[in-house]
N, C-alpha and C positions, 0 to 999 in steps of 0.2 A: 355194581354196589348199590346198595341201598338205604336211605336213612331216613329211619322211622323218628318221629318229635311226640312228645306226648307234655300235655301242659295239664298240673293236676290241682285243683280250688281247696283246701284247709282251711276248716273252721277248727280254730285253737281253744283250750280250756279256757273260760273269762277269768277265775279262779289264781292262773298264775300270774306271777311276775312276766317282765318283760324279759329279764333275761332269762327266765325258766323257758319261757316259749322258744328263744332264739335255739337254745341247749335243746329241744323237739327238734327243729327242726335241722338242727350241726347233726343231732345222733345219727336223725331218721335219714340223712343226705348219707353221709358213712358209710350207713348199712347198705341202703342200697348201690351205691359203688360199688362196695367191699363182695356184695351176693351176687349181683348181674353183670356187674363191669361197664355201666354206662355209665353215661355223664349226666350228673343230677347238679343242682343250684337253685338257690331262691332266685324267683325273677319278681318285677313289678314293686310298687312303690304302695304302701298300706298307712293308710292314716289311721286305721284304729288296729289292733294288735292279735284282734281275734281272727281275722283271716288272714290267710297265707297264701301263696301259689310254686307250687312247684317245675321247673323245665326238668325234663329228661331226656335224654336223645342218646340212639344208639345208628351202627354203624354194621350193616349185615348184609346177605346175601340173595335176600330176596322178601320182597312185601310180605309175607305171610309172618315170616320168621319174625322179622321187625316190628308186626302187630302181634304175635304172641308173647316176645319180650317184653313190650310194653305193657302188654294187659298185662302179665302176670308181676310187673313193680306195680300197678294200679294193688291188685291182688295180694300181694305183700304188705303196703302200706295200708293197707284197711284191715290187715289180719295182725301186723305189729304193734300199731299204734292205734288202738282207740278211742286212746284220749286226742285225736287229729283224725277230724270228721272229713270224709270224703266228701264238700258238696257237691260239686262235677269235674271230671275231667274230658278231655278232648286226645282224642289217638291221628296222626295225620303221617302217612309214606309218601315218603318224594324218592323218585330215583335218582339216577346219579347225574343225568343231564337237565335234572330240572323239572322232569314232566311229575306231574302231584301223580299220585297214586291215587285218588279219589277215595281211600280206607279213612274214615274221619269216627270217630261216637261224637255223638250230639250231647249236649247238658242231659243228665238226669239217666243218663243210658248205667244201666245193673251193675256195679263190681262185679268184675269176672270170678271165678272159682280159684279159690286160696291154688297155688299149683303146688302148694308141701313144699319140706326139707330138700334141698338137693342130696342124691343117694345114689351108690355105685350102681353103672346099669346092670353089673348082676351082684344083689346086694348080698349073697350068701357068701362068695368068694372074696369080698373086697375086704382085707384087716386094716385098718389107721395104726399107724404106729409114729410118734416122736419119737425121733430119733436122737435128740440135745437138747436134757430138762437139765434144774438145780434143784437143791432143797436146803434149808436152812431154817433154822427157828429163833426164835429172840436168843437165845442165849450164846450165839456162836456171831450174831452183825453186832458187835463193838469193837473197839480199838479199827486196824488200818481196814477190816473187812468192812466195818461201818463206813468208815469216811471214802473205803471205794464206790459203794453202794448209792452215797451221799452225791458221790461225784458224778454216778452217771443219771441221777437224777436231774443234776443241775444239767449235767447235758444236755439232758432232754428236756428241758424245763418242765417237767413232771408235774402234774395236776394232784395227783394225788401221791405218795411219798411209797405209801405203801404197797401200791403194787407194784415194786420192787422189794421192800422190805418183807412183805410177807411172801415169806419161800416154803409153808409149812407144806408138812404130808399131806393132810387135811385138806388143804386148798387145791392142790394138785391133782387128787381120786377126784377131787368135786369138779375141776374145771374140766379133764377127763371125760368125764361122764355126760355135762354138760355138751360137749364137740364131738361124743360117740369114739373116744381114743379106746381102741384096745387095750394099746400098752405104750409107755414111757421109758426111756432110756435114761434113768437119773444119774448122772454126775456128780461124783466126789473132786476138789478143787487141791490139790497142793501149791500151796503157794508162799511157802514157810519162805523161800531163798527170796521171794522180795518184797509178803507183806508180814507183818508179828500177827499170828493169831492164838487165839485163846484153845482151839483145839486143836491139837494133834493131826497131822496128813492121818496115822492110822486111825484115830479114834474119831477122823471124817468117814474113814471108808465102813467102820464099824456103822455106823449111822444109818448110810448108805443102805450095806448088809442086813440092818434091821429092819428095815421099809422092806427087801426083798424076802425077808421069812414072812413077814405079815401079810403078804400080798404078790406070791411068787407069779399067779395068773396075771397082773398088772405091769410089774413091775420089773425092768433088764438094767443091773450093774453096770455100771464104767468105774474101778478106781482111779483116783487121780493118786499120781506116783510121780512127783519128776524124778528124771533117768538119772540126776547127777546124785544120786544118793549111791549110788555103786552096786555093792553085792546088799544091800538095804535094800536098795528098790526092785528087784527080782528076788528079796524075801517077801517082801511084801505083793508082789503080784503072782507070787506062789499062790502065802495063805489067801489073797480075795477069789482066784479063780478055783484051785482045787479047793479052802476050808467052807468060804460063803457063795458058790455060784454066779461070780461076776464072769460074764462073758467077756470083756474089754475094760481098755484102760484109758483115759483122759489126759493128752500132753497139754501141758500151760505153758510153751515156747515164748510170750511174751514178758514171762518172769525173768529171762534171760541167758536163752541156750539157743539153740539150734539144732531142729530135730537131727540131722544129716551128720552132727559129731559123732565121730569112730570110737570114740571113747566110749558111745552108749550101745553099740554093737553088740556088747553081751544079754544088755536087757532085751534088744527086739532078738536077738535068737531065740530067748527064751519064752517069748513074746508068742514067736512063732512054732514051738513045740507045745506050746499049752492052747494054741488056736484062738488066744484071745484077740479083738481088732483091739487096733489104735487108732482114739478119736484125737486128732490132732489139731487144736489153735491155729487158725489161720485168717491172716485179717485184720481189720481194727481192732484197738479193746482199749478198757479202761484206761484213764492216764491215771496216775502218770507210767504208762508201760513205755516199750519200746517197740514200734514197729515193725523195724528191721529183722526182727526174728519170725518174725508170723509170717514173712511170705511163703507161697506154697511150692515155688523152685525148690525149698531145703527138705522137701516130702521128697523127689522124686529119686535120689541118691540113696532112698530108706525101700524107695518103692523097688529098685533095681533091684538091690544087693537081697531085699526079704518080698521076693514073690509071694509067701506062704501066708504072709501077714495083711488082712482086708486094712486098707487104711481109706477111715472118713477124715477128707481136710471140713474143717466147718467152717460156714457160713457162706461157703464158695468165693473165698480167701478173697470179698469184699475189703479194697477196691480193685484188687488187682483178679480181678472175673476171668480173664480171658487166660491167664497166667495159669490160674485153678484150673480151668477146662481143657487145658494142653496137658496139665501132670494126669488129669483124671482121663483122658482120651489116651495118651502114651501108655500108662499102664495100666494093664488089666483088673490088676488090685485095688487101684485107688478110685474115690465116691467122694462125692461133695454132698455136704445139706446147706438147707435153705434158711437154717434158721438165724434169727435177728435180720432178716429181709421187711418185715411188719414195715419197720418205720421208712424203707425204702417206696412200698408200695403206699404208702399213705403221702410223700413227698411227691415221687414219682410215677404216677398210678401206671406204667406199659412198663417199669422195671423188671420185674418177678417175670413177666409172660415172655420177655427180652433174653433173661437170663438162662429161662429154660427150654426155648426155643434155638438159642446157640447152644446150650448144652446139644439139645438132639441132634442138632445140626452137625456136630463136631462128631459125637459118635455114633450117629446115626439111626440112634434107639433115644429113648426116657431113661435107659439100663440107670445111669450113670448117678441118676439122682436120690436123692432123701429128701423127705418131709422131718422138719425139726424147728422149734420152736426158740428154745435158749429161753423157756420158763424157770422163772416170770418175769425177766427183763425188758419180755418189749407189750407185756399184758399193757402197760399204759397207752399202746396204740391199738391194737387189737386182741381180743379174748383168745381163747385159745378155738372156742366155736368160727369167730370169726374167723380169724384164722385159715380153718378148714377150709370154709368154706369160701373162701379167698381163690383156694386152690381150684375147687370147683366149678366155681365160675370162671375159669380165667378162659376167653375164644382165642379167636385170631384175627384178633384188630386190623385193619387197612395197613398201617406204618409197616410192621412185621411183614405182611404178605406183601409191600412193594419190595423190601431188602429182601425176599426170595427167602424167607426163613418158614421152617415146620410148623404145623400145628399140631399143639401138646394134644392130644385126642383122649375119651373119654378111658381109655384103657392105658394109655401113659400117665393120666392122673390118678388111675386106681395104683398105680405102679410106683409112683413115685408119693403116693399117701402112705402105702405099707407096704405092698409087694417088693420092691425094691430093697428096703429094709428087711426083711425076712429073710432072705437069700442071703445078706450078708450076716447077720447074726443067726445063720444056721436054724432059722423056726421053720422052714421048709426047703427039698432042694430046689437049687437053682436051675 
């Protein structure tokens, strides 16, 4: 092993506030974690406010590697921020016993060449697809939708309110476009049986329906139907999949059912003659919900009985990870996504690489996984660019390679950005 250190000199705008500066250099630290996967932090003590210093240190396979990741955050930071003056940085490799590498740049030595976007290494072949979006507009967050909305705010002590409140169409193609998303899997939400909303489960999925005629190249259906409406909720997942092109349907098991009741046995037959998947709740969720219904054991009794039936549990039934990879490993049907992971990787920064490295592990492929987002819920920690490229960047840290676990490789990240996703929602065969 190898670790490369690199120490970088910022000269900051005179112009700003002291906290505007701090907020430079919180964003500019983020990114580069969030794009390379090192460890960055202010170091050294500044009596005046204009200059900054950066530490960054990574953890690699050999001096060369560890001086080109470095140049290339040098090379980042001078191509993001140019209001944060590169005066010098310094690059230094030490191996793993100690002995320096002698690789050093002196004061004053060129910013390396911007190294671009991370991109599929074969970028013709590679599709992004979100697998677990929302959409909403002012007129449907009031009454109990708001005060959920409200609540996972406070959860998160939210900086800004609205990126959860703004769930528009609008912002969605825009952030899309923004992260290179091909297509989004947007979610229609019933949730009539435990919160009061002002619209309709159908006149949600009509919504839905109309985002997908305005924008069929972009944009793939899930209605949301709970199952305990009866012979109701397999009319209704009649007309979304045969009248409006909804490929699948969204369970909200946390409102208060249990995907694995026999009683809903007639909807997933039906489920399973019209080929739509079911994205199924798994995992934490809003309070005040209930737990107990969201674990991913109650998939696997659905998974048995309806082979025919693709079932994505979401979030990779977060906290219970290891519970989700045993339903999704047993059977062949069953897929996890990743999405609402954001604020895990921002707490825990080896969580995400952790989670999908025992995924592989367990079945021995990337097969298993999805890329999904749960737009716009966790846009308060990262964009949906970000995001992406979260993914992109994720190696194979030291910790992972002692526990004897895989590395996602660049062809498992093209796999689990969209390939993965395609296969299951029939955009290509598998």
């Amino acid at each position: 092993m190898t670790v490369g250190l690199c120490r970088v000199w910022l000269r900051l705008p005179e112009n700003q506030s002291l906290k505007g500066k701090r907020q430079v250099l919180k964003s500019l630290i983020a990114r580069i974690h969030n794009r390379f996967n090192v460890s960055a932090a202010e170091v050294g003590d500044h009596d005046r406010w204009q200059m900054a210093s950066l530490g960054i240190s990574c953890v690699t396979t050999s001096a060369d590697h560890a001086h080109q990741v470095l140049s290339n955050v040098v090379a980042f930071i001078h191509n993001e921020r140019p209001d944060a003056e590169i005066v010098d940085y310094r690059i230094e490799v030490v191996h793993a016993l100690g002995e320096c590498g002698g690789r050093s740049e002196s004061a004053g030595a060129p910013i390396p060449e911007d190294p671009g976007p991370y991109r599929p290494r074969e970028e013709g072949n590679a599709m992004i697809i979100d697998a677990h979006c929302h959409i909403w507009d002012p007129s449907m967050v009031v009454g109990d939708m708001e005060a959920m909305l409200h609540s996972i705010n406070v959860r998160f002590a939210s900086r800004d309110p609205q990126n959860i409140f703004n769930g528009s169409p609008e912002r969605l193609l825009s952030d899309m476009d923004e992260a290179g998303i091909d297509k989004s899997v947007v979610v229609a939400l019933d949730s009539e049986f435990a919160y009061r909303a002002e619209m309709s489960f159908a006149a949600y999925n009509d919504y839905v329906g109309n985002l997908i005629r305005r924008h069929p190249d972009r944009i793939i259906g899930f209605a949301g139907i709970d199952p305990r409406r009866g012979k109701a909720a397999i009319r209704e997942l009649e007309r979304c999949v045969d009248g409006m092109g909804f490929r699948g349907v969204k369970l909200w098991p946390l409102t208060g059912f249990y995907p694995d009741d026999e009683a809903f046995y007639p909807f997933y037959r039906r489920a399973e003659q019209l080929g739509a998947v079911v994205l199924c709740h798994t995992g934490s969720g809003p309070p005040p919900t209930y737990l107990k219904f969201s674990r991913p054991l109650y998939v696997d009794k659905v998974a048995v009985d309806f082979p025919g039936i693709k079932i994505i549990m979401a979030h990779v039934g977060h906290p219970w990870v290891e519970e989700a990879l045993a339903v999704a490993y047993k059977n062949p049907n069953v897929y996890v996504d990743i999405s609402g992971w954001q604020l895990s990787c921002k707490r825990v920064p080896l969580a995400l690489a952790q989670c999908l490295a025992m995924a592989k592990a367990a079945h021995g492929s990337a097969a298993k996984i999805l890329f999904g987002s749960d737009w716009p819920l966790f846009t308060e920690f990262m964009s949906q660019k970000e995001w992406v490229e979260t993914v992109r960047a994720l190696g194979h840290p030291t910790p992972l390679q002692i526990m004897g676990l895989p590395e996602i490789t660049e062809d498992d990240k093209n796999a689990i950005l969209g390939g993965n996703a395609a296969g299951v929602l029939g955009l290509q065969p598998e």
